[in-house]
C-alpha positions in Angstrom: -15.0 -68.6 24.9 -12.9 -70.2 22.1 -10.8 -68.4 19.5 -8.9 -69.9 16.4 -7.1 -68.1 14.0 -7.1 -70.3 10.5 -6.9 -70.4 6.9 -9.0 -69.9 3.6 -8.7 -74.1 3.6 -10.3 -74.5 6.7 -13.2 -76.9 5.7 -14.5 -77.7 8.9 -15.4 -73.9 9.6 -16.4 -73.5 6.2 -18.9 -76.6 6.1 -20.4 -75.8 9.9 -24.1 -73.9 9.0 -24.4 -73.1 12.7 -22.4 -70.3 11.9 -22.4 -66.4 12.2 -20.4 -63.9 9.7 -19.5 -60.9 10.7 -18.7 -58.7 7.1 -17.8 -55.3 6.3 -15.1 -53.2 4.4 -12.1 -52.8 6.0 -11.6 -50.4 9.0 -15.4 -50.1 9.9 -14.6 -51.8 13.2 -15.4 -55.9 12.6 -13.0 -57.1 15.2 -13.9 -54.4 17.8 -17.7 -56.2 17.5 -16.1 -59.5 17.4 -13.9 -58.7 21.0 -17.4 -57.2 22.6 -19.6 -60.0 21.3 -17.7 -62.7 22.2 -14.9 -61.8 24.8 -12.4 -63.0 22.7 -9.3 -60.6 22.6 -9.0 -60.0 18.4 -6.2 -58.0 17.2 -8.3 -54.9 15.6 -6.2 -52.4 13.8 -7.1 -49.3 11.8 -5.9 -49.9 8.4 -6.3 -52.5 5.8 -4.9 -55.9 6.0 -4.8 -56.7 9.9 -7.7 -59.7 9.6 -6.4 -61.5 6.7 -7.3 -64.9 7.9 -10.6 -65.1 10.3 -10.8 -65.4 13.7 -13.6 -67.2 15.5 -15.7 -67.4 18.8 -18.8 -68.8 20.1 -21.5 -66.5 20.8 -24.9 -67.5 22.8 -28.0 -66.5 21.3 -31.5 -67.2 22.2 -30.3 -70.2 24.1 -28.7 -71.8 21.5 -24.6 -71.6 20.9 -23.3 -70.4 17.7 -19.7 -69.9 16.0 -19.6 -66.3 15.2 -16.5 -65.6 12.7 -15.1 -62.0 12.1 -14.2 -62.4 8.2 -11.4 -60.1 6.5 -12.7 -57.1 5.4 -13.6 -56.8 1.9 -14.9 -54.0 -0.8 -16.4 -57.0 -3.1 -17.3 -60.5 -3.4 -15.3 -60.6 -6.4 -12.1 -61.0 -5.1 -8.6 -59.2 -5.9 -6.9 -60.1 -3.1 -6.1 -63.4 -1.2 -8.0 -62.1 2.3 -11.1 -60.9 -0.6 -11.1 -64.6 -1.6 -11.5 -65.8 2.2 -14.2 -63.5 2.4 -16.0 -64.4 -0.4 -15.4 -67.9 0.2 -17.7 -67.8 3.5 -20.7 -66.8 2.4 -20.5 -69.1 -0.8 -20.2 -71.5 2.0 -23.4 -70.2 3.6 -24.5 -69.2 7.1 -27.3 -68.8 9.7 -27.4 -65.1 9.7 -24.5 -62.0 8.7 -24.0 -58.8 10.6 -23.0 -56.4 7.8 -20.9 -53.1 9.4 -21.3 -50.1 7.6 -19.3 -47.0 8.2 -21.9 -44.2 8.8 -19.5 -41.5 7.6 -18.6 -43.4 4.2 -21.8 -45.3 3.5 -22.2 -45.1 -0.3 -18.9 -47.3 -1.0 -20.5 -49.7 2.3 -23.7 -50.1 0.8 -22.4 -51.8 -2.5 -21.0 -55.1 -0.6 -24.3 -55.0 1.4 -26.5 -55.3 -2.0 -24.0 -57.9 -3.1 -24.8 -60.2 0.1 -28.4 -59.6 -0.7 -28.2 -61.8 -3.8 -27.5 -64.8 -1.2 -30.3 -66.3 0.8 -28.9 -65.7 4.3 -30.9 -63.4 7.1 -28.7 -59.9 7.6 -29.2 -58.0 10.1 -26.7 -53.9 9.6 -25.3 -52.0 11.9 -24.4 -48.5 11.7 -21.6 -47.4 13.1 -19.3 -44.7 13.8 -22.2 -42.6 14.4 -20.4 -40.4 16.1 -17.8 -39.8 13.1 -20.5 -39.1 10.7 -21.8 -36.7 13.2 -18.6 -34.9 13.0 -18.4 -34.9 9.1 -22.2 -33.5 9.2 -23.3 -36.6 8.0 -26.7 -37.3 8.9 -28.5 -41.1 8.3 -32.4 -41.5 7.9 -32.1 -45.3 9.5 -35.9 -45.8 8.9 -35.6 -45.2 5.2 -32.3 -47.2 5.5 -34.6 -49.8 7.3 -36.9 -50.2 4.2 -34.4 -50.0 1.2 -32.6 -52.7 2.8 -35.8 -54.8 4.2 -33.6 -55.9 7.1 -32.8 -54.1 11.0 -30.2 -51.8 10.8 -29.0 -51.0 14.7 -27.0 -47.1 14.8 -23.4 -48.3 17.2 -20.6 -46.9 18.1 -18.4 -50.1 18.9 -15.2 -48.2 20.2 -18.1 -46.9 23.1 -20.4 -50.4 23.4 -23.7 -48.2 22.5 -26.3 -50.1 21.0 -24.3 -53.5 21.4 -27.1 -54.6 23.5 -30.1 -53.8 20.5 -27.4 -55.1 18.5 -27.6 -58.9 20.4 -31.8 -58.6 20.7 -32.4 -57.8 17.2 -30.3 -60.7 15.9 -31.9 -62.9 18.3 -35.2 -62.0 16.9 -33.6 -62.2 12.8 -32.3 -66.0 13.6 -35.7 -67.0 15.6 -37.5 -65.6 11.9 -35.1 -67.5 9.8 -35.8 -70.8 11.6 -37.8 -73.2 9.5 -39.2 -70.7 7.2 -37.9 -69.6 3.5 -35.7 -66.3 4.2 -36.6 -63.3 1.8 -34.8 -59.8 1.2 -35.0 -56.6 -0.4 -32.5 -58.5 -3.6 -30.3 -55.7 -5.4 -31.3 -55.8 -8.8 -28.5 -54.7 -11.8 -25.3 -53.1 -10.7 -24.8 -52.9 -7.2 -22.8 -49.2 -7.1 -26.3 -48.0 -9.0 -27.9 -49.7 -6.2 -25.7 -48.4 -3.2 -25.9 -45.1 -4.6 -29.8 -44.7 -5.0 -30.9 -45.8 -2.0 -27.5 -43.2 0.0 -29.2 -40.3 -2.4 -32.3 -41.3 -0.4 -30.8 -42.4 3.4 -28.2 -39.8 3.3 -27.7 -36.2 4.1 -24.7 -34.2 4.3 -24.0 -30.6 5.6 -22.5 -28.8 3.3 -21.5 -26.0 6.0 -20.0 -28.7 8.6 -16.5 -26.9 9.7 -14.3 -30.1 9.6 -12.8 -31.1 12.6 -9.1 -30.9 14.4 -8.6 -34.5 13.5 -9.9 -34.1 9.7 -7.6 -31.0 9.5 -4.8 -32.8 10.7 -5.5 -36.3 8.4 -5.7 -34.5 5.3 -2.7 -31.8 6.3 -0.9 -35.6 6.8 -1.0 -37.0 3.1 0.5 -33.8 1.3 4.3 -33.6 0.8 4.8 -30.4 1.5 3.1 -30.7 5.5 3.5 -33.9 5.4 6.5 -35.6 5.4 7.8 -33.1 8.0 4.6 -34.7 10.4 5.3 -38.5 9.4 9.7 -37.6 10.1 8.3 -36.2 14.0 5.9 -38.6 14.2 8.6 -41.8 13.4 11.3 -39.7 15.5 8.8 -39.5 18.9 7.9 -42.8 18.6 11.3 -44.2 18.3 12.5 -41.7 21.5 9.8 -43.1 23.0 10.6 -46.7 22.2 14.6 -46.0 23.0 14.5 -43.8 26.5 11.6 -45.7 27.6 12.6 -49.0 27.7 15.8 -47.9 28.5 14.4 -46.0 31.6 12.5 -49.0 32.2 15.0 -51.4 32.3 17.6 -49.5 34.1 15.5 -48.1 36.6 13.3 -51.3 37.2 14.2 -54.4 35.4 17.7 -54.8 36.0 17.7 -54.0 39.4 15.0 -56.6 40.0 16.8 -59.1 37.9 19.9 -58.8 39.4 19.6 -57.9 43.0 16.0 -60.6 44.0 15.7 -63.0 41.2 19.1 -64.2 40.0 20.1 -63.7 43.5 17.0 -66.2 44.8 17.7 -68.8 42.0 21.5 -68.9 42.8 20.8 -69.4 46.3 17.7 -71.8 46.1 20.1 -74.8 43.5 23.3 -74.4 45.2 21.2 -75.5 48.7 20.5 -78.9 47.3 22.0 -79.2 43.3 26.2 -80.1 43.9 28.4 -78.2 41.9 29.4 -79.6 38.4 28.0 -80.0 34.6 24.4 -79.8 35.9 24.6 -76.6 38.2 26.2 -74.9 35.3 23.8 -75.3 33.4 20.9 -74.3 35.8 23.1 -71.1 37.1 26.4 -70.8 35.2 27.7 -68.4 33.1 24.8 -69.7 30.3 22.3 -70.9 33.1 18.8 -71.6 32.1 17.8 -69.0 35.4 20.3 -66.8 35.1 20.4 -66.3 31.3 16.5 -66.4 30.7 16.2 -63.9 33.2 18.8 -61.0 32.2 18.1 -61.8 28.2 14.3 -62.2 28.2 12.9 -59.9 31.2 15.8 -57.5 31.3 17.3 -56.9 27.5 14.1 -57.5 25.4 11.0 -57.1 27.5 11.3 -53.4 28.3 11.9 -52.5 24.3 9.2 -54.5 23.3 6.9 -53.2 25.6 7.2 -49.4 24.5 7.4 -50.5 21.1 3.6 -51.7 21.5 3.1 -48.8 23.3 3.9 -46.8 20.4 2.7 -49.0 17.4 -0.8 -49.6 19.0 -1.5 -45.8 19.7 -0.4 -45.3 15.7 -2.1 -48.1 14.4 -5.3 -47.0 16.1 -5.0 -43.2 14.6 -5.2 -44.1 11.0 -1.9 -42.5 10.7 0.2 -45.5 9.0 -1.9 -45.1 5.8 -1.5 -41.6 5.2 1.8 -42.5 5.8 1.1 -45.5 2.9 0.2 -42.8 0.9 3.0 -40.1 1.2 5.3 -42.8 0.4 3.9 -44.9 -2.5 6.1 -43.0 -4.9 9.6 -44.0 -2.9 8.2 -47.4 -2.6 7.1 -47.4 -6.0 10.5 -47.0 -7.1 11.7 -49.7 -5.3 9.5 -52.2 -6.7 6.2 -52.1 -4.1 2.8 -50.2 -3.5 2.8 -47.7 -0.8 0.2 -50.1 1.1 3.3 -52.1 1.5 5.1 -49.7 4.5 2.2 -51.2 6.9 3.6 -54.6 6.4 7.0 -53.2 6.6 5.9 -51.2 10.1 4.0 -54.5 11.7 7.8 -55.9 10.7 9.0 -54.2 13.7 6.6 -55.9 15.9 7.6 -59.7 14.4 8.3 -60.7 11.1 5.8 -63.3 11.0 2.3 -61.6 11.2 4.2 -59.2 8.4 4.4 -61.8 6.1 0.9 -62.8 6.5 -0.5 -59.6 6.0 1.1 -59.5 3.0 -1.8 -61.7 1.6 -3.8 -58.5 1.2 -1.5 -57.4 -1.9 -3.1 -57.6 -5.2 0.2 -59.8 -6.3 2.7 -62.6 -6.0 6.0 -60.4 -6.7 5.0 -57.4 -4.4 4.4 -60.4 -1.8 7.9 -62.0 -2.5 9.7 -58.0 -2.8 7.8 -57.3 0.6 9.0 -60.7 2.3 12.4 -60.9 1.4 12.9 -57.0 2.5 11.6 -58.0 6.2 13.6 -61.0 6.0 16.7 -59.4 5.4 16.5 -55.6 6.9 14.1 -55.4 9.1 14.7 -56.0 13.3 11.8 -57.9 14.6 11.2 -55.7 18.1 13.1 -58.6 20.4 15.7 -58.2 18.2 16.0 -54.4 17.9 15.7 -53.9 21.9 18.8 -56.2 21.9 20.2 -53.8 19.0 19.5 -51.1 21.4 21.2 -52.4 24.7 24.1 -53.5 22.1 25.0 -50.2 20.3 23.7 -47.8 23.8 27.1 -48.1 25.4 29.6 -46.9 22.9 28.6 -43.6 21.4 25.6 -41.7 20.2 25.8 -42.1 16.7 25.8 -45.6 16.8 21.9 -46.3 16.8 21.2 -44.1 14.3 24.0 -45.8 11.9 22.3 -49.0 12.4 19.2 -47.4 11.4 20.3 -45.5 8.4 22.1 -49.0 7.6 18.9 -51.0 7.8 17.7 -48.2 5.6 19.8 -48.5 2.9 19.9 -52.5 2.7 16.0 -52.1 2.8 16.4 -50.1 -0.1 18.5 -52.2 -1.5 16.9 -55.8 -1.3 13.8 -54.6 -2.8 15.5 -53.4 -5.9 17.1 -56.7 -6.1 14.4 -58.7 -5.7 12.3 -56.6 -7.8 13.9 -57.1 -11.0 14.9 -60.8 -10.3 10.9 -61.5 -9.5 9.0 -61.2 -13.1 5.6 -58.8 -12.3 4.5 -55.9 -12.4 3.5 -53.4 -9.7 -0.1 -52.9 -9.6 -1.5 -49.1 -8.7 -2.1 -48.0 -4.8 -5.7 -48.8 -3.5 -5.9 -47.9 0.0 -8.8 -47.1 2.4 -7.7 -44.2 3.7 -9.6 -44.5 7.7 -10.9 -41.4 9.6 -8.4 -40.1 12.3 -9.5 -41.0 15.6 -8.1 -41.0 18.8 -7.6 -44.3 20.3 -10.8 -45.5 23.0 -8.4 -45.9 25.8 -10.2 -49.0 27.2 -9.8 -50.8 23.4 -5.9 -49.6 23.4 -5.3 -51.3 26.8 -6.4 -54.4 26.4 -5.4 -54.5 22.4 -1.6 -53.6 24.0 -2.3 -56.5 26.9 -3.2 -58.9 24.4 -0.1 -57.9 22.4 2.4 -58.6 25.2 0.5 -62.0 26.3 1.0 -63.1 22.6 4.9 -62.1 22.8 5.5 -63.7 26.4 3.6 -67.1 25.1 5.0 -66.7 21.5 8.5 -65.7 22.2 9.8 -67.6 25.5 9.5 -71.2 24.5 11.9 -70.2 21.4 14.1 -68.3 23.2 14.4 -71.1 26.2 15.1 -73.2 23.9 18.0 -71.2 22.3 19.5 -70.6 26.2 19.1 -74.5 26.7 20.8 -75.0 24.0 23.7 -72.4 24.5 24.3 -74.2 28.3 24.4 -77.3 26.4 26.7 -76.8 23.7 28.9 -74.6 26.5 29.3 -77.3 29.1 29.7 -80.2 26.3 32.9 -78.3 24.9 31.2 -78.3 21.4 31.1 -75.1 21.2 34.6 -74.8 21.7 34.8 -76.7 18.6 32.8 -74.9 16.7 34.7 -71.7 17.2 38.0 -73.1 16.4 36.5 -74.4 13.2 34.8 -71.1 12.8 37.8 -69.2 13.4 38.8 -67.6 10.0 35.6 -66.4 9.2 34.4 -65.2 12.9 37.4 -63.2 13.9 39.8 -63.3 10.3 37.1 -62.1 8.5 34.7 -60.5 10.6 37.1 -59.4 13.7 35.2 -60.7 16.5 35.8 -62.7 19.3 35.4 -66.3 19.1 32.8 -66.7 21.2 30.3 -64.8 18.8 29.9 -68.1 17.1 27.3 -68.5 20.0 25.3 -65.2 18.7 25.8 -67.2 15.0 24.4 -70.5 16.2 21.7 -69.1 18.7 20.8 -66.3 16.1 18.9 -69.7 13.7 16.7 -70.2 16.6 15.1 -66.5 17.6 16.4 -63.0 16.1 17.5 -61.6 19.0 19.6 -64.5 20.5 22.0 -63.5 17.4 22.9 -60.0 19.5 22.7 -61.7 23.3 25.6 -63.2 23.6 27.2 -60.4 22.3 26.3 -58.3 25.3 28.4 -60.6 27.1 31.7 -59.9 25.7 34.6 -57.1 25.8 33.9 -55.3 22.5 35.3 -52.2 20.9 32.6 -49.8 18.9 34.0 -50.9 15.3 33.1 -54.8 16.4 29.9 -53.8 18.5 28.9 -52.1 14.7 29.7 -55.4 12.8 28.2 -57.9 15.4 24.9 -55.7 14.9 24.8 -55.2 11.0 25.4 -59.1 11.0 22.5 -59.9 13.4 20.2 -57.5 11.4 20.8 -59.2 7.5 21.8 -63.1 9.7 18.6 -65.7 8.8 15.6 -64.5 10.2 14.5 -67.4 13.2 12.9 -70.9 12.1 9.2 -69.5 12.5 9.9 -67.3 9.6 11.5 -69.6 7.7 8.6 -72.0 8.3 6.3 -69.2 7.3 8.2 -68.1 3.8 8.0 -72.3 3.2 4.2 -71.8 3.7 3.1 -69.3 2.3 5.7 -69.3 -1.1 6.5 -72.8 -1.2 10.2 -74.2 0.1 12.2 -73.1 -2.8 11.5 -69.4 -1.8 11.9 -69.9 1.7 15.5 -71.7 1.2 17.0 -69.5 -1.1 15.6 -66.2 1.1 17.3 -68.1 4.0 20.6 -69.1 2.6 20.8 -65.9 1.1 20.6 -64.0 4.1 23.6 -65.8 5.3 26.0 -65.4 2.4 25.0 -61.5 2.9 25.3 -61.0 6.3 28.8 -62.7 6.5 30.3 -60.7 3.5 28.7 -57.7 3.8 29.9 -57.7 8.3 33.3 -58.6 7.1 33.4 -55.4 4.6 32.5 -53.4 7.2 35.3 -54.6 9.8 37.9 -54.5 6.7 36.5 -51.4 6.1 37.0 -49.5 9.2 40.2 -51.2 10.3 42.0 -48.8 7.7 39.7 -45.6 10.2 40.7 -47.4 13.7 
């Protein structure tokens, strides 16, 4: 099993006719099919914008191999959006066969990018699903007469449960063995395609009208007005973040550290001094900034534990639906800063890492909600390395400390996108969201979606971050960063009133987010300079993949000034805030 996640230029994929395409409207489940049809691990979420590239597999059918790619979900094949123009882009580029998803509970709207695949000459082959949805809406599908409108199978699934996976696999087998060596022919839609889509529902479709909706329907539409709510989405964000805070904290104290320090540092220590001599080498291997010492208490015991809850968290939200009611209880606050509501997803996956943020930020309709959107996560948004080191930072001095940072964060959030708003020329274009059904998570889906997630951080984030404690045991033992500091000097303590030795949080902090708090941790502050050290890690220039992602997707000018930019801020702003409350202490 093979997996590649690439870009709208990718010719090679593109050009390759021994290919599969798996299509649908956002949130009918795509990448669960994809993960069950080809056992590759795709990140599926349940709102728009997750798949904004493609991701592909290869899938054995009939004997024969073939690359089967999960395509970004789309309402059209005339595109408004860059992950619309992927989308559209594949099946210009033809295709052996297409498995079209429909959502059984919202099939009108499903059924008008079906009859505008028809008009291409590739074998499709539908599958219903979330049967078991439509069930609960009193939905009720004839799939016969479906069968005939359409002229092609349609299967009835349920993806999140595997049923009818299997008829799913022998049908297409049968649809590509058809298609071989013969002209393919279709039911063609004929005139407008929502005319189309909605004729042939009128006849598929029945709905009853006495259905009592669910607990979960209740509770989705009881999420997206004010007055019930915002309360919901302020207990909601308040749980998750208890969750996030006292679990990893619980998890690192009462596990982690002890592990860390009392076998593993312990076992390293023992195992160089037996046959490494003591000087410049053994320093940097187990000294104060050893590469298995420092690797150890920064990586497995500061950052793992946060990050872990944090996907605990995120995943079971994501899954729910609930981050685009929350989309949609907040588009007027976001409006007013200068983005869509659909933006706050972005925002949210922010948290996770800054990178994948910025991707799906492809899925806005323009350029300057794009640029408002990257330069906000750039500049006031913790990745979830960094905001576990936030966390073990601010923990030890007083209660009120976190939820400064936050409210801080908050505010320069707020801020930024202002800013950027009226320096970026644009307007902001009207929220268009699918709103999903509320589900609760398939607990063997969540598990390996939150497995996957923490493979992806451990292989993503540790050869940065051993490069950033190489580097600090190098520039320690060298004396340069000695230097450094004394050249430094005015600005680090004068101006910001912190140690010296935080220029190795300033010169770490380019390389990963969360090396900019680390060394911190190491050092005998008070509250005031705890509070200063933070706010200047949280606005400090977001870490090289970033900035190589800004230079990618908006071009190096954008990136550069984004990153110099965060600088100049975070040094004047941190030194405010020391000046500040010098004349309080």
């Amino acid at each position: 099993m093979s997996h590649h996640h690439g870009n709208q230029s990718d010719e090679k994929v593109l050009n390759n006719p021994n290919k599969i395409l798996l299509m649908g409207n956002p949130n009918v489940g795509k990448s669960i099919f994809f993960t069950e049809l080809t056992g590759v691990h795709a990140i599926s979420g349940n709102f728009t914008g997750t798949t904004v590239s493609f991701t592909q597999g290869q899938i054995t059918l009939g004997g024969k191999e073939y690359t089967l790619i999960d395509v970004p979900g789309t309402y059209s094949l005339s595109p408004t959006s860059e992950a619309e123009a992927v989308a559209a882009r594949f099946v210009q580029s033809g295709a052996a066969a297409i498995i079209c998803v429909l959502d059984a509970s919202n099939l009108e709207r499903n059924l008008r990018l079906a009859m505008e695949l028809t008009t291409y000459d590739i074998p499709i082959i539908y599958t219903l699903n979330m049967m078991d949805v439509a069930e609960r809406k009193g939905v009720s599908v004839d799939v016969m007469q479906l069968m005939v409108d359409l002229g092609a199978p349609v299967i009835e699934t349920i993806a999140t449960k595997r049923q009818g996976l299997d008829k799913l696999i022998q049908s297409l087998e049968v649809v590509l063995k058809q298609a071989e060596g013969c002209e393919y022919s279709c039911n063609k839609c004929e005139g407008c395609p929502w005319a189309a889509a909605r004729e042939i529902c009128n006849r598929a479709c029945t709905k009853d009208v006495n259905a009592n909706p669910s607990f979960l329907d209740k509770l989705g539409d009881a999420m997206m007005k004010p007055k019930s709510g915002i309360p919901m989405a302020i207990f909601v964000m308040a749980a998750a973040i208890a969750i996030i805070v006292f679990g990893g904290r619980g998890l690192r104290a009462g596990a982690i550290l002890p592990l860390v320090n009392n076998v593993i540092v312990p076992f390293f220590r023992n195992l160089f001094t037996s046959f490494v001599p003591e000087g410049v080498f053994q320093n940097i291997l187990i000294g104060e900034f050893g590469i298995f010492v420092i690797s150890f208490e920064w990586i497995l015991a500061l950052i793992f534990p946060y990050v872990l809850m944090f996907y605990v968290a995120f995943t079971f939200l994501e899954d729910t639906g609930f981050l685009p009611r929350m989309s949609v209880l907040f588009d007027n606050i976001m409006r007013k800063l200068g983005a869509q509501g659909g933006s706050l997803i972005h925002v949210l996956m922010g948290y996770g890492c800054a990178v994948p943020a910025i991707i799906g930020t492809r899925a806005a309709t323009n350029r300057k909600e794009r640029i408002v959107i990257s330069a906000a996560i750039a500049f006031a948004i913790p990745c979830i390395s960094q905001t576990g080191a936030l966390m073990s930072l601010l923990a030890g001095y007083a209660w009120w400390m976190l939820p400064a940072m936050i409210a801080f964060s908050l505010v320069l959030f707020a801020t930024v996108t202002i800013i950027v708003g009226k320096m970026v020329k644009g307007k902001v274009d009207p929220l268009l969201l699918e709103i999903p059904n509320m589900l609760m998570p398939n607990p063997k889906s969540y598990g390996r979606k939150l497995l996957t997630r923490m493979k992806h951080f451990l292989k993503d984030a540790q050869g940065p971050m051993m490069i950033a404690i190489l580097l600090a045991a190098l520039l320690a033992e060298s004396g340069v960063l000695g230097i450094i500091a004394d050249a430094a000097q005015p600005i680090v303590s004068g101006w910001l009133g912190l140690p010296a030795e935080a220029v190795t949080a300033l010169i770490l902090g380019i390389v990963r987010r969360e090396m900019s708090v680390a060394p911190l941790l190491a050092l005998d502050l008070n509250a005031l300079q705890a509070f200063v050290g933070g706010a200047v890690s949280l606005m400090y220039l977001p870490c090289l993949s970033v900035f190589a992602i800004l230079a990618k997707e908006f071009k190096a000018k954008v990136a550069v000034t984004i990153a110099l930019s965060t600088i100049v801020v975070a040094i004047f702003v941190g030194g405010l805030i020391n000046q500040v409350g010098q004349l309080f202490m």
